[in-house]
SERO-4910 file (N, C-alpha, C, O; in steps of 0.05 Angstrom, whole numbers):
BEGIN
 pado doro    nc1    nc2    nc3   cac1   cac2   cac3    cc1    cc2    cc3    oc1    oc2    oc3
  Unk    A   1174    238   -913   1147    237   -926   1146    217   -949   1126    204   -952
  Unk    A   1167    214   -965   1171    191   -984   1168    165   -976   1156    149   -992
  Unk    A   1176    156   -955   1174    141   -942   1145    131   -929   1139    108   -933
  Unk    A   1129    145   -914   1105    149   -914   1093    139   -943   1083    117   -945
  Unk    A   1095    156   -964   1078    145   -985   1087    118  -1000   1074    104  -1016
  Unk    A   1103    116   -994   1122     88  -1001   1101     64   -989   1092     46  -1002
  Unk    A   1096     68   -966   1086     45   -945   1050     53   -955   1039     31   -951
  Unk    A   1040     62   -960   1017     67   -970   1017     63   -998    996     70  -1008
  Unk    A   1032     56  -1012   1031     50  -1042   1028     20  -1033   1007      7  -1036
  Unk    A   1056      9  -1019   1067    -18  -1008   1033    -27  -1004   1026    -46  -1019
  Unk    A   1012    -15   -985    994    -25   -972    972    -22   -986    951    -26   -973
  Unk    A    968    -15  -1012    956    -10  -1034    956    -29  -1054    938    -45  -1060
  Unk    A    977    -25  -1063    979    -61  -1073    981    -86  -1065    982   -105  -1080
  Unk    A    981    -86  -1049    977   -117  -1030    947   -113  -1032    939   -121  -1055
  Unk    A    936   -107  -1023    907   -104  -1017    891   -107  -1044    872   -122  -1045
  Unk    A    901    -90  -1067    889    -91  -1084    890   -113  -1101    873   -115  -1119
  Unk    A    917   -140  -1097    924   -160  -1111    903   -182  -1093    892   -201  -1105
  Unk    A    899   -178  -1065    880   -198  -1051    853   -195  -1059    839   -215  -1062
  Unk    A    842   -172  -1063    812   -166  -1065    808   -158  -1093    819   -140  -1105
  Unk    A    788   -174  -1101    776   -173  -1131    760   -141  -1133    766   -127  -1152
  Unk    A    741   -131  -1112    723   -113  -1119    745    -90  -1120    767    -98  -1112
  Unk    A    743    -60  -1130    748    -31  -1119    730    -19  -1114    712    -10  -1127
  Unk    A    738    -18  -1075    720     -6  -1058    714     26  -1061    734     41  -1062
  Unk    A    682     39  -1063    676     59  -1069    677     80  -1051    681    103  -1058
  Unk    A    670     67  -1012    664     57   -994    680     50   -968    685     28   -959
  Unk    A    684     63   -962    706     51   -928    682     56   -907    663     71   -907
  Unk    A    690     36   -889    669     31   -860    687     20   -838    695     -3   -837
  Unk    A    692     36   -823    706     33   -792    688     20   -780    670     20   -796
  Unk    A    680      8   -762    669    -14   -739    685     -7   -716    709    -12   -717
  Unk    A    675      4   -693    683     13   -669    679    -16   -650    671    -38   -658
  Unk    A    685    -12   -632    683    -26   -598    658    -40   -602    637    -27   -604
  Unk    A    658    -75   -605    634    -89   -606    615    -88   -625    592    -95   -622
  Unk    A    626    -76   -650    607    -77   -674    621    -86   -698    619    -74   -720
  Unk    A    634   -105   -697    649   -121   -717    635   -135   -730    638   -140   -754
  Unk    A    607   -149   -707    596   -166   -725    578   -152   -744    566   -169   -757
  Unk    A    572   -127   -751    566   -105   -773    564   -120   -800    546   -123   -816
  Unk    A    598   -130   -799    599   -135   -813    599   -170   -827    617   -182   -838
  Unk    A    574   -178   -822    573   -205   -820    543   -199   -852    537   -214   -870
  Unk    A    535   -171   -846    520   -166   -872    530   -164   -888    516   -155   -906
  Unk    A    559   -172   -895    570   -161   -919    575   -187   -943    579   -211   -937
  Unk    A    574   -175   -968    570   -201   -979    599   -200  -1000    606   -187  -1020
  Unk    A    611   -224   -982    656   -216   -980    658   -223  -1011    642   -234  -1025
  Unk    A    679   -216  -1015    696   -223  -1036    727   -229  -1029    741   -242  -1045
  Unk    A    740   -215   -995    767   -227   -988    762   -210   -964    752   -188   -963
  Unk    A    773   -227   -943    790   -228   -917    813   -224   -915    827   -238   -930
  Unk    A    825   -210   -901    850   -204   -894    858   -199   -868    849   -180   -855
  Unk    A    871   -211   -862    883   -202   -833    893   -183   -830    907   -178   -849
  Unk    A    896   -162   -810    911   -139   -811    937   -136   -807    949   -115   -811
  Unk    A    951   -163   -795    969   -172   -794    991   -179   -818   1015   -178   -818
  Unk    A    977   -184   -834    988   -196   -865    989   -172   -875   1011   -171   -887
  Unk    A    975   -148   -878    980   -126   -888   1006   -113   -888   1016   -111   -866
  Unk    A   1016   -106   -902   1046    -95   -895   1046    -62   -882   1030    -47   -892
  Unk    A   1058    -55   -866   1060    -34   -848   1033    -26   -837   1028     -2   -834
  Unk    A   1017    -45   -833    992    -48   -812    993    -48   -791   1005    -67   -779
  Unk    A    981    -26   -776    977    -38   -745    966    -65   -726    953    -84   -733
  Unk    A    975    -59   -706    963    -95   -702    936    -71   -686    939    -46   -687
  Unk    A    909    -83   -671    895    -79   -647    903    -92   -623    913   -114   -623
  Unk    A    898    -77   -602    902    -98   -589    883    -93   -558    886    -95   -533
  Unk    A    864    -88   -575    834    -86   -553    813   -107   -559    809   -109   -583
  Unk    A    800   -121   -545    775   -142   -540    760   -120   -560    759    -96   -557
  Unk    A    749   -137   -581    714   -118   -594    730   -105   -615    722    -84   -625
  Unk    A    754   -117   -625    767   -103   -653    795   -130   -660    818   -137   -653
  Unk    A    766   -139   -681    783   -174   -700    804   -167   -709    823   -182   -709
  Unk    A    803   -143   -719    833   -144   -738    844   -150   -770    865   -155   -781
  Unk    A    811   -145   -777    812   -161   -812    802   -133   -833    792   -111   -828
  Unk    A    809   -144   -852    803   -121   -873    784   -141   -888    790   -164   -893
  Unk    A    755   -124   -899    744   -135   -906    728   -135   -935    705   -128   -930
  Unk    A    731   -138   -950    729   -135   -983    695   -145   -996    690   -167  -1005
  Unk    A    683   -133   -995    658   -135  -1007    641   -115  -1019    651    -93  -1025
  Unk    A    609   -123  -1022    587   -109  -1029    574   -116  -1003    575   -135   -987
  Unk    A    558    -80  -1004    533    -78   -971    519    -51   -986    531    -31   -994
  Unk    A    494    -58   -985    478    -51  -1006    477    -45  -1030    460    -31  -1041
  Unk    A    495    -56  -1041    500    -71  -1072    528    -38  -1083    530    -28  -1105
  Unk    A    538    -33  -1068    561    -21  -1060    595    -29  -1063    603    -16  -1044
  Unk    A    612    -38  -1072    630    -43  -1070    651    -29  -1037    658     -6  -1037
  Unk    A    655    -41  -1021    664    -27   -997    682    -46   -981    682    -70   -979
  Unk    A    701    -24   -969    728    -35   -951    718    -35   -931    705    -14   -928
  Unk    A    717    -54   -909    719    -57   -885    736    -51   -861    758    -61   -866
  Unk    A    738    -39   -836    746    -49   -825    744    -63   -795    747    -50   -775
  Unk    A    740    -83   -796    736   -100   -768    747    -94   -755    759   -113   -744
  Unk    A    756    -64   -744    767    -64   -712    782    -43   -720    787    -41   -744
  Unk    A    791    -25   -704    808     -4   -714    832      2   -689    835    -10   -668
  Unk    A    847     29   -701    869     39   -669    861     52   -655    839     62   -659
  Unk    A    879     61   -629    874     81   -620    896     92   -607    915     76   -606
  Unk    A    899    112   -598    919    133   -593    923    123   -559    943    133   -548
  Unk    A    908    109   -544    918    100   -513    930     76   -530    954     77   -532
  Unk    A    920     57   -540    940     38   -542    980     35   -550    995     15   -549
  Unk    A    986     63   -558   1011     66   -559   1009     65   -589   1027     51   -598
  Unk    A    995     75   -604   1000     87   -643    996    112   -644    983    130   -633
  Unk    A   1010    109   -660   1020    141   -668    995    147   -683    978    131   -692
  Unk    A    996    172   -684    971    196   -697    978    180   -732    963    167   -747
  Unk    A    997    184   -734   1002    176   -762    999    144   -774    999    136   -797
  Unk    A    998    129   -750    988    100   -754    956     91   -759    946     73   -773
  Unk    A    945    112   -740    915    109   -731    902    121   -764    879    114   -771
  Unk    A    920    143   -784    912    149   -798    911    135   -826    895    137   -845
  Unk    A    929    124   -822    943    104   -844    924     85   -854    923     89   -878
  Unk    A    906     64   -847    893     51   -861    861     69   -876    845     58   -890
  Unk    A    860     99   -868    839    117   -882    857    129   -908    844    141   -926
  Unk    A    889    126   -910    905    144   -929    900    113   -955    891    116   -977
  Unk    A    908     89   -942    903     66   -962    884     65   -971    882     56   -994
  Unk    A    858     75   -953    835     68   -973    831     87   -992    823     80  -1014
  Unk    A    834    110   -988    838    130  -1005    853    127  -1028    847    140  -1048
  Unk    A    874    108  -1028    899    107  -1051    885     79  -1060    896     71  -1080
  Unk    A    861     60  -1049    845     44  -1071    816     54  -1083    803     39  -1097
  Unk    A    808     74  -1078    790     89  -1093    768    101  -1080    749    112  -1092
  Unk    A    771     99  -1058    752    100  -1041    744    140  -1030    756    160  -1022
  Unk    A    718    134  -1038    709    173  -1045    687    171  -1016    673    191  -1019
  Unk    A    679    157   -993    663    170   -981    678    144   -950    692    125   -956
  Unk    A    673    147   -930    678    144   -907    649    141   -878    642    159   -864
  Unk    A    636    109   -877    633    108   -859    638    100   -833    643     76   -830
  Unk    A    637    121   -806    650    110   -781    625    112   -761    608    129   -759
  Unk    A    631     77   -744    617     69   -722    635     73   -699    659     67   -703
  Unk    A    626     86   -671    638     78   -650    616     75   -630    593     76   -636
  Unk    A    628     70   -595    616     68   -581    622     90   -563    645     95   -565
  Unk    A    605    110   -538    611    132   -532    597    138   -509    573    132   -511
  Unk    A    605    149   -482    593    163   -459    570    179   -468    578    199   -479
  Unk    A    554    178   -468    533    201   -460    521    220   -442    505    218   -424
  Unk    A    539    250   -457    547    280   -442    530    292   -431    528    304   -410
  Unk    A    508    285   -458    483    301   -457    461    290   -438    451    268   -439
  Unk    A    454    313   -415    435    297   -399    408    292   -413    391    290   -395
  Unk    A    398    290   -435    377    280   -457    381    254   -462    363    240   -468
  Unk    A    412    244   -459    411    222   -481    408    192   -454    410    193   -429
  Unk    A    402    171   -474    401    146   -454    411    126   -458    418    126   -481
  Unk    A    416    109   -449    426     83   -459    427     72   -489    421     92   -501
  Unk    A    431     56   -506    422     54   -521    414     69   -550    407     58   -571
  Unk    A    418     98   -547    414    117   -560    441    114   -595    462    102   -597
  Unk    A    430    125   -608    456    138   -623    445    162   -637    424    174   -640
  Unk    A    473    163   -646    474    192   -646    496    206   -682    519    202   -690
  Unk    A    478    220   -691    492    221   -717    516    251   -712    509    274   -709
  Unk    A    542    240   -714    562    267   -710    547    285   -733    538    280   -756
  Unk    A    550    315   -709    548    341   -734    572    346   -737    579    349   -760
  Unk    A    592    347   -715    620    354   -703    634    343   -682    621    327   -669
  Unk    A    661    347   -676    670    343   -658    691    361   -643    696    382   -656
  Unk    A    701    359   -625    725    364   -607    744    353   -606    740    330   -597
  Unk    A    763    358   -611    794    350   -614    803    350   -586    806    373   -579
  Unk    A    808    333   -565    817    339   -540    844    309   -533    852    298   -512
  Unk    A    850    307   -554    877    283   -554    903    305   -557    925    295   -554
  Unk    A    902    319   -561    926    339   -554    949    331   -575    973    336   -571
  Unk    A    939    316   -599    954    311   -630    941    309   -649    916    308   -647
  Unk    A    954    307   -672    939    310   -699    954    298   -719    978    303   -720
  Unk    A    945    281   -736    957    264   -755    964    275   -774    977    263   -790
  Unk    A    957    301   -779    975    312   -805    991    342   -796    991    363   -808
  Unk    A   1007    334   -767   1030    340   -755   1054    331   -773   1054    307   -780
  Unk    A   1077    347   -783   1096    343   -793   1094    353   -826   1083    374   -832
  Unk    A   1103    341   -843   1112    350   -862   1087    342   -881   1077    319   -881
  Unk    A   1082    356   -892   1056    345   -911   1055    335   -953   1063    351   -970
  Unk    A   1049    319   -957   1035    310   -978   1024    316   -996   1004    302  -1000
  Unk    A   1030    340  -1014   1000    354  -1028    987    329  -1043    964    330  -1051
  Unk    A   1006    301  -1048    992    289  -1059    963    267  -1047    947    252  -1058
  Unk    A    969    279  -1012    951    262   -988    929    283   -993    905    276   -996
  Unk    A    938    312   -993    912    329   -982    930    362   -978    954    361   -972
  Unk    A    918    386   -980    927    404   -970    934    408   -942    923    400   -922
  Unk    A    961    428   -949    971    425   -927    950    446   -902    958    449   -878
  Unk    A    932    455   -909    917    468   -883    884    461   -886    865    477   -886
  Unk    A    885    434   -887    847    435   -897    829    444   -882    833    447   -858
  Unk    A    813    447   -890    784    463   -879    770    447   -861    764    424   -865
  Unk    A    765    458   -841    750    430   -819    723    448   -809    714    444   -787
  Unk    A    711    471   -829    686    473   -813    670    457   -832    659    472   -848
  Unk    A    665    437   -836    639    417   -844    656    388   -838    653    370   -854
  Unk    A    670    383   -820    684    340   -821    664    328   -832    672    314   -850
  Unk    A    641    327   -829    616    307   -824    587    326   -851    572    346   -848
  Unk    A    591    311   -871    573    313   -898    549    319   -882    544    303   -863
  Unk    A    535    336   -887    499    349   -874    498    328   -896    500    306   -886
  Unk    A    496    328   -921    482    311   -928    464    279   -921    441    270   -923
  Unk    A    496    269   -913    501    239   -906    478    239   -879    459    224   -875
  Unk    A    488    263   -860    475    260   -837    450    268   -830    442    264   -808
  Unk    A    436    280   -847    408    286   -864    396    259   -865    379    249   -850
  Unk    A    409    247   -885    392    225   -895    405    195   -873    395    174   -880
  Unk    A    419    195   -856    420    177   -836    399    182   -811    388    163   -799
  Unk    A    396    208   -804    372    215   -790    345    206   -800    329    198   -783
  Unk    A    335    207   -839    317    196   -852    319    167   -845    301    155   -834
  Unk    A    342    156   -853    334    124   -854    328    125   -826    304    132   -826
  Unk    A    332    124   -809    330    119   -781    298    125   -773    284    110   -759
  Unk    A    289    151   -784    264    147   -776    246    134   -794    222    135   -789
  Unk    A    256    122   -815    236    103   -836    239     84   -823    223     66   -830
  Unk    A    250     79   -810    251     49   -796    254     51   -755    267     39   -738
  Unk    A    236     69   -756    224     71   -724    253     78   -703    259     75   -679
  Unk    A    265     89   -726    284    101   -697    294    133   -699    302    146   -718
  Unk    A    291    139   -678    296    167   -665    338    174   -668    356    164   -655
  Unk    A    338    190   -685    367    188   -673    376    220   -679    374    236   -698
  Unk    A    391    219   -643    398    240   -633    424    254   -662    433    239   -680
  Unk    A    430    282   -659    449    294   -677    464    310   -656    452    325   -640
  Unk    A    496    305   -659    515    316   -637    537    322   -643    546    317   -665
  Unk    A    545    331   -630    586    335   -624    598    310   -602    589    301   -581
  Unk    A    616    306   -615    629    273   -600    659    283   -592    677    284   -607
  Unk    A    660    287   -570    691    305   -562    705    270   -554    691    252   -544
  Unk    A    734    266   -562    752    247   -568    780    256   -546    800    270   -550
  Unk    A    768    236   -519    793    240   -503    813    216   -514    806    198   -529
  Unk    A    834    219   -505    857    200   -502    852    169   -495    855    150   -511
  Unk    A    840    168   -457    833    148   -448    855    134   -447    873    149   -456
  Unk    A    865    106   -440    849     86   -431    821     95   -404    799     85   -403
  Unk    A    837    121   -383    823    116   -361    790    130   -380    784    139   -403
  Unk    A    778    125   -358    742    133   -370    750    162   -353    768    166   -337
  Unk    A    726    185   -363    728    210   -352    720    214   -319    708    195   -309
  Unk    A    727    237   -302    718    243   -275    698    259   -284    695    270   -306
  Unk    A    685    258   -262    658    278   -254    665    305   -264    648    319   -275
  Unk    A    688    313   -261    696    342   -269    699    342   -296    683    358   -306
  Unk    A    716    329   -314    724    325   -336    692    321   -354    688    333   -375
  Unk    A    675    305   -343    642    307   -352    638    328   -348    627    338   -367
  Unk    A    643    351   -325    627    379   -328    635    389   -350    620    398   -367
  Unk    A    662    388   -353    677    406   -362    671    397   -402    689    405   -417
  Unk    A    652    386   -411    664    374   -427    624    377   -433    621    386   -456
  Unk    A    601    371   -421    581    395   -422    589    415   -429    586    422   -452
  Unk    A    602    431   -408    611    464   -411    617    468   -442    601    477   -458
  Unk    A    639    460   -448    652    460   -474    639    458   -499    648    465   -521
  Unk    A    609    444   -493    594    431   -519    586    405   -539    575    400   -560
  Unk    A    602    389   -509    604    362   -525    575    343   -513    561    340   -493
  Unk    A    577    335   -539    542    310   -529    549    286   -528    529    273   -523
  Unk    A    573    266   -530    583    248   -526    610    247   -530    623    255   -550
  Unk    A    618    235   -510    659    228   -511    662    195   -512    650    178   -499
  Unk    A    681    192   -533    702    168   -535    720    180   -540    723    205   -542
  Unk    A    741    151   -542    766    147   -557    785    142   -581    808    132   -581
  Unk    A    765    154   -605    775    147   -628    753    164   -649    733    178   -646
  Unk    A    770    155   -669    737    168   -691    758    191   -702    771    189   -722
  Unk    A    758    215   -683    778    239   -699    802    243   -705    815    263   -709
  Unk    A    808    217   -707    843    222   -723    830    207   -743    841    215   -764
  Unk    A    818    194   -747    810    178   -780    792    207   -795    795    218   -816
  Unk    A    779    209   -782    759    236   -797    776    259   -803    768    269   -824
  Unk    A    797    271   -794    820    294   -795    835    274   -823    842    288   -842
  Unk    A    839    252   -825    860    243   -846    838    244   -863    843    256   -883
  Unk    A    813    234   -862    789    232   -890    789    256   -902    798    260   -925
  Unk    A    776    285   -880    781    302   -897    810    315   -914    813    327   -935
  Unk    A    827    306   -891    847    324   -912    857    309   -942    871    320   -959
  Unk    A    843    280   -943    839    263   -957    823    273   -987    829    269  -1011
  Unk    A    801    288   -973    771    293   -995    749    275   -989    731    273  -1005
  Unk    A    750    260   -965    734    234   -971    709    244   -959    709    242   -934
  Unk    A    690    252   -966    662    246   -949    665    229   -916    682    214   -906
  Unk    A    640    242   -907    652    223   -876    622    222   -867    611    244   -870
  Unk    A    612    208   -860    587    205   -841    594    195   -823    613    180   -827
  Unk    A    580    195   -786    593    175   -773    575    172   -749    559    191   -747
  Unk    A    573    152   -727    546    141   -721    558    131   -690    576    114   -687
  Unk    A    545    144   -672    548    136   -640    538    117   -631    516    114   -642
  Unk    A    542    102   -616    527     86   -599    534     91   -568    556     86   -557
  Unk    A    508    103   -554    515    105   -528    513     90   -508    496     92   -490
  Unk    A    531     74   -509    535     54   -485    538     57   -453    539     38   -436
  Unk    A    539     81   -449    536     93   -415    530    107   -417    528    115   -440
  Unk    A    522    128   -391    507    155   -386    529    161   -369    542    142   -358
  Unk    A    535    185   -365    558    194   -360    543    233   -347    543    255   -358
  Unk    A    532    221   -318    523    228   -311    538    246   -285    539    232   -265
  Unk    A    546    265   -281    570    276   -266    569    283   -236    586    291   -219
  Unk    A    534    274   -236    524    289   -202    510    252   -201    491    249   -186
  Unk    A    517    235   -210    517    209   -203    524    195   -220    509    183   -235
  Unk    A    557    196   -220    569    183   -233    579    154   -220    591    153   -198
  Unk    A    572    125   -238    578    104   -235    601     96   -245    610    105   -266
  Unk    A    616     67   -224    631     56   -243    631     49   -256    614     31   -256
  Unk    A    650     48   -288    646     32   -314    645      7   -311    662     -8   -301
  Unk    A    619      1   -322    615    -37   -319    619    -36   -354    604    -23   -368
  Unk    A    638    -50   -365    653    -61   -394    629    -86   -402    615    -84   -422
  Unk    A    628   -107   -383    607   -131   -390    585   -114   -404    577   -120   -426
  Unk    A    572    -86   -386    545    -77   -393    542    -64   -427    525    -66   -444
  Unk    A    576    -47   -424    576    -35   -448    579    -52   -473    578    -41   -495
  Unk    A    582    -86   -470    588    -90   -490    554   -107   -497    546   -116   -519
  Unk    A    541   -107   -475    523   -122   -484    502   -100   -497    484   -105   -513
  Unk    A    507    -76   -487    488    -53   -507    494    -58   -532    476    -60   -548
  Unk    A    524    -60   -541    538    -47   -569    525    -80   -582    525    -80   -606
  Unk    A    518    -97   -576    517   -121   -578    476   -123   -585    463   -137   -601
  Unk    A    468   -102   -564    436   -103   -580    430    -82   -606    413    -81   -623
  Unk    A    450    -69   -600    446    -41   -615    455    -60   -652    443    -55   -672
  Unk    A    472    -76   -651    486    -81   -668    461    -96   -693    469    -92   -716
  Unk    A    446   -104   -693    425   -103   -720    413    -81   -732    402    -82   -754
  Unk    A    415    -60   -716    403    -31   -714    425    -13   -740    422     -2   -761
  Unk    A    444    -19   -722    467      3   -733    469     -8   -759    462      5   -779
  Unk    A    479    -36   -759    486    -53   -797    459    -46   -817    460    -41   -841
  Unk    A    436    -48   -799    415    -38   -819    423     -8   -830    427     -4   -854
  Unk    A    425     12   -810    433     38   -818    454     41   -839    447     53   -860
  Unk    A    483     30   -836    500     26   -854    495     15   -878    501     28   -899
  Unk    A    481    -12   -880    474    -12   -897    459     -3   -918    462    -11   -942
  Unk    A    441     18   -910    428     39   -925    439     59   -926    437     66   -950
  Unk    A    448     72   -916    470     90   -924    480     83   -949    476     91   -972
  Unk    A    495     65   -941    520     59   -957    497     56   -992    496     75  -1008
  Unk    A    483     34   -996    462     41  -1016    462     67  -1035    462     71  -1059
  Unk    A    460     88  -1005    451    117  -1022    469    134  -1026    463    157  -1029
  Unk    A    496    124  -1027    518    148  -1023    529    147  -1053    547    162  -1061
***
């Protein structure tokens, strides 16, 4: 565990010697919403590479940079691209750049992804503000020996996702002509996409949209303290009594219209937090 906090001190000061601002503010960028962050008004770039005990990505639709600025006159960490638990990182890697931002000052947490849509309501295009989720990756990043200085060792997970935050992300959204759905986002493993059964089964269960990421960063925020708001984009319908093959070209050109929509959202958010 020393060791652990060793490499999060290590990745704390590097970061904090590159970037002038202290971020108030962390923002994940999921699958094709990197350019999010093209609203941001930088103060330093970083490769994630240069970071010391950083993960690399190594999926299309995740740059790989840490990004140091103001977005709605906010001080906030970026990140252009994040992990995931099919790519071969550990629960404790995927958590690691939410424990750094935490150890540069950072008190609230927003996350973008992209996601099946469970719910036979939802459509293309849609997003969707998490109330909750489903844990169905069959690990957990604060497995093993714990930190009281990361977070208690048994934190509380009936609220992950601030009513507040997701209150007033539902507001901005309809001050500015958009409808947005409120759900549970169940988080398989993947690479493969789900079967027709695995979609029933996953209705049955309660879930309104599935990806691959999102709840090992939100499990490390809270046991963190960090506030968390976090924002779907439904790039397929995931329809079980006519289920299609995943076309990737299609999903990225949704996440790709959706993407002035969502940075507007973040950006106001972030504003009011």
């Amino acid at each position: 565990m020393q060791a652990l906090l060793d490499r999060i001190e290590t990745a704390r000061a590097f970061l904090a010697g590159r970037c002038r601002l202290k971020p108030e503010i962390g923002i994940i960028l999921g699958t094709g919403l990197g350019p999010v962050a093209a609203h941001l008004e930088k103060d330093a770039e970083v490769a994630y590479a240069d970071i010391p005990h950083f993960p690399q990505p190594t999926v299309d639709g995740h740059e790989g940079r840490w990004l140091s600025g103001t977005l709605g006159g906010k001080p906030v960490a970026v990140m252009q691209g994040r992990f995931h638990f099919y790519e071969g990182h550990s629960m404790a890697d995927i958590a690691f750049p939410v424990r750094v931002m935490k150890a540069l000052g950072v008190r609230a947490l927003i996350i973008t992804n992209i996601a099946g849509g469970v719910n036979p309501g939802y459509q293309l295009g849609d997003l969707m503000v998490l109330t909750d989720h489903i844990n169905l990756l069959g690990g957990n990043p604060l497995i093993g020996a714990n930190a009281d200085r990361l977070g208690p060792r048994f934190p509380d997970m009936s609220q992950p996702y601030d009513k507040a935050y997701a209150a007033r992300l539902a507001a901005l959204g309809a001050a500015r002509g958009l409808v947005l759905k409120r759900g549970v986002y169940a988080c398989m493993s993947g690479p493969c996409l789900e079967t027709a059964a695995e979609y029933r089964m996953l209705r049955i269960i309660g879930a309104d949209a599935v990806g691959m990421s999102t709840v090992p960063e939100v499990i490390a925020a809270v046991h963190a303290g960090l506030k968390v708001a976090a924002l779907s984009l439904i790039t397929d319908v995931c329809n079980p009594e006519d289920l299609q093959p995943i076309n990737i070209p299609e999903i990225m050109r949704v996440a790709g219209e959706a993407e002035p929509k969502i940075a507007q959202l973040v950006r106001d958010l972030a504003a009011e937090m």
